[in-house]
N, C-alpha and C positions, 0 to 999 in steps of 0.2 A: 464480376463473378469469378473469374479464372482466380485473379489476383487474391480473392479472398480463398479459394477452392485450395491454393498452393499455400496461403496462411496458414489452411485451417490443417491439412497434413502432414505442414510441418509441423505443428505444435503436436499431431498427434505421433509423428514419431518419435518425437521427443521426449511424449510421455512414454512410448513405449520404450524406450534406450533404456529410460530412468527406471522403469521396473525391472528390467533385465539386469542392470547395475545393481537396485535392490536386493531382486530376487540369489542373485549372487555372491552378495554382501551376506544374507542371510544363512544361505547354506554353505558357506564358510566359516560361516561363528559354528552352525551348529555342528559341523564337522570336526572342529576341535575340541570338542566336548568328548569325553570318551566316556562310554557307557560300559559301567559295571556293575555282575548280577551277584547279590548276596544270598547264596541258595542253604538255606540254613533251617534248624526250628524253632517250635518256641523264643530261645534266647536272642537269635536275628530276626523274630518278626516284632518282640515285642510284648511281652504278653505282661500280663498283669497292668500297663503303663499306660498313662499317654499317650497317641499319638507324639507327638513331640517331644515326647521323653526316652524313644528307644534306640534300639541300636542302630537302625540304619540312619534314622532323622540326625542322629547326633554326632555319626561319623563325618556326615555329609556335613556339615555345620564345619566342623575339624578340618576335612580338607581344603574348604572353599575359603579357610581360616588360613590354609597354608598356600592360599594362590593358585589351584587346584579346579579345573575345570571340568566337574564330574557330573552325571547322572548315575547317582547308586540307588539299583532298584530294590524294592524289597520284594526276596523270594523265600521269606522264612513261614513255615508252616507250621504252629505248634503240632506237638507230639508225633512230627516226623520221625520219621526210622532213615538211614541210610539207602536201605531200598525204597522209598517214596520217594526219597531224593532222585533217583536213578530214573525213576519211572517217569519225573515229570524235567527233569532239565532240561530234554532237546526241545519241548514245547513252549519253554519259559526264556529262550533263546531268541533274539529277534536279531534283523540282521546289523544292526548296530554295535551289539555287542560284544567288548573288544576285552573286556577281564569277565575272571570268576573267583568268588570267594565259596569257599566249600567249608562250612562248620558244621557237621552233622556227627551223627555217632554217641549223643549224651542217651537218647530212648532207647536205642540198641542196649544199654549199656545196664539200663535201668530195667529190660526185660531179659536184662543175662544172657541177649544171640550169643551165637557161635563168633569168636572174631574174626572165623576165616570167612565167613558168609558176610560181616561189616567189609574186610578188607576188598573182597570183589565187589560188593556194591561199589564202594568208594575208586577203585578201579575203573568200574564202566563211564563213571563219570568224568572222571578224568582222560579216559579215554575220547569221550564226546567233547569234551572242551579240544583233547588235541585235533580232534578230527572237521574243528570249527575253527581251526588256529588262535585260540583265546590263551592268555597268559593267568595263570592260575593262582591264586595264595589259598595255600591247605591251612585252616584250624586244628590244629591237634585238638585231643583230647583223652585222658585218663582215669584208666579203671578204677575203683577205688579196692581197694586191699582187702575185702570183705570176699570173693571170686574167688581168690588163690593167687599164690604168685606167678603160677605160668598162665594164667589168663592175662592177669597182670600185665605182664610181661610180654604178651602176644598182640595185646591189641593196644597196649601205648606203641608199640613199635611200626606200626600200620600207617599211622602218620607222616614220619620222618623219611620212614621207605621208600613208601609212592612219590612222596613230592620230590625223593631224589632221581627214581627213577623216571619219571615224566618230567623234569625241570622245572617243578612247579617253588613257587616260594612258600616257604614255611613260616608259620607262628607257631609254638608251642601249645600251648591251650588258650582257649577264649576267657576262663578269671583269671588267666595270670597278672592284670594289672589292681584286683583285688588283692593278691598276696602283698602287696604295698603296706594294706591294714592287717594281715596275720591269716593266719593257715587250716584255725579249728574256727566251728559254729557260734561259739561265743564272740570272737575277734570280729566275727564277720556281719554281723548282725544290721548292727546299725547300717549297711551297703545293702543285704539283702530283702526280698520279701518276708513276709510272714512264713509262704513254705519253705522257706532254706532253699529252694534249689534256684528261684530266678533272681537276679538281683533288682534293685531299684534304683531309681535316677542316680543318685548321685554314685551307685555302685557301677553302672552304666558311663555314667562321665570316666571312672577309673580307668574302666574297660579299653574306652576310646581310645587315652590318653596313651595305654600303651601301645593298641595295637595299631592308629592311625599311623605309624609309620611305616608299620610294612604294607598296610595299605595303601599309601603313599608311592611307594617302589610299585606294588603290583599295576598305580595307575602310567605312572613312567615308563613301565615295558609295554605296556598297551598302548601308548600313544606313541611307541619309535616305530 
């Protein structure tokens, strides 16, 4: 009886070793994974598409493509504003993670705010990412000429500003890898929706293409 009693504990701690090795194993893999939140609208959740046809689905495809060990979440809300951004990032924050991509500011834009009112939106937010220690990549984005030029001019400038002043990385604007196929509504067609303003898959693969690289970089400074 003993003899079997000191069999039967060994084997059980044996099995216990091996779960603790497992369980270790595990939260190792997943620890290298660096989780990053795509806090954007419409255009980062997706709209008009697929599942599997949108921005984040197909970024994530792009970097896992580049050897890239990501969970990119999707935080896009169509017809967000800048201040709904603001309102809801600290609650969309979990504590895993470790970037943040900010593309907001197309609704602002379309409802003619004040840019100084986008610019502190975009600010708070930026503020809460540094106050979470997250490494940031800001999406620009521009006015269209129809405003004026010193609106113009005030709130293309909101972008480049804060990501210099908060050390965040920059992209230019989110269709800048559609300018590849041309710059007016006709050029563009065949990449976009029916409404001209979202694009569609294969305007979306564009997108990717360009911007997965600095996405790339933003997941690199969040996993040093």
């Amino acid at each position: 009886m003993l003899q079997w009693f000191t069999y039967g504990a060994s084997q059980m701690l044996s099995k216990v070793r091996m779960g603790v090795v497992c369980f270790c194993t595990v939260t190792a893999a997943q620890a290298d994974t660096v989780e990053v939140l795509a806090l954007g609208d419409s255009l980062t959740a997706g709209y008009g598409l697929m599942d599997h046809e949108g921005f984040v689905p197909k970024m994530r495809i792009w970097l896992e493509n580049q050897g890239l060990d990501v969970r990119l979440v999707n935080a896009g809300v169509s017809g967000d504003t800048t201040a709904g951004g603001l309102s809801r990032v600290e609650w969309s924050l979990t504590p895993a993670t470790k970037g943040l991509i900010v593309a907001l500011g197309g609704n602002d834009l379309l409802r003619g705010l004040d840019p100084a009112v986008s610019r502190a939106n975009l600010e708070g937010i930026l503020k809460v990412a540094q106050e979470n220690g997250l490494d940031v990549l800001v999406v620009g984005m521009e006015a269209p000429g129809n405003y004026g030029p010193e609106y113009k001019a005030e709130f293309d400038a909101i972008y480049p500003e804060l990501s210099q002043t908060y050390g965040a990385l920059y992209f230019p604007r989110f269709f800048e890898g559609l300018y590849t196929v041309g710059d007016t509504p006709a050029e563009l067609r065949d990449v976009m929706q029916m409404d001209g303003i979202h694009p569609n898959a294969d305007g979306v693969d564009l997108i990717v293409d360009a911007m997965g690289p600095a996405v790339a970089e933003l997941i690199k400074r969040a996993s040093e």
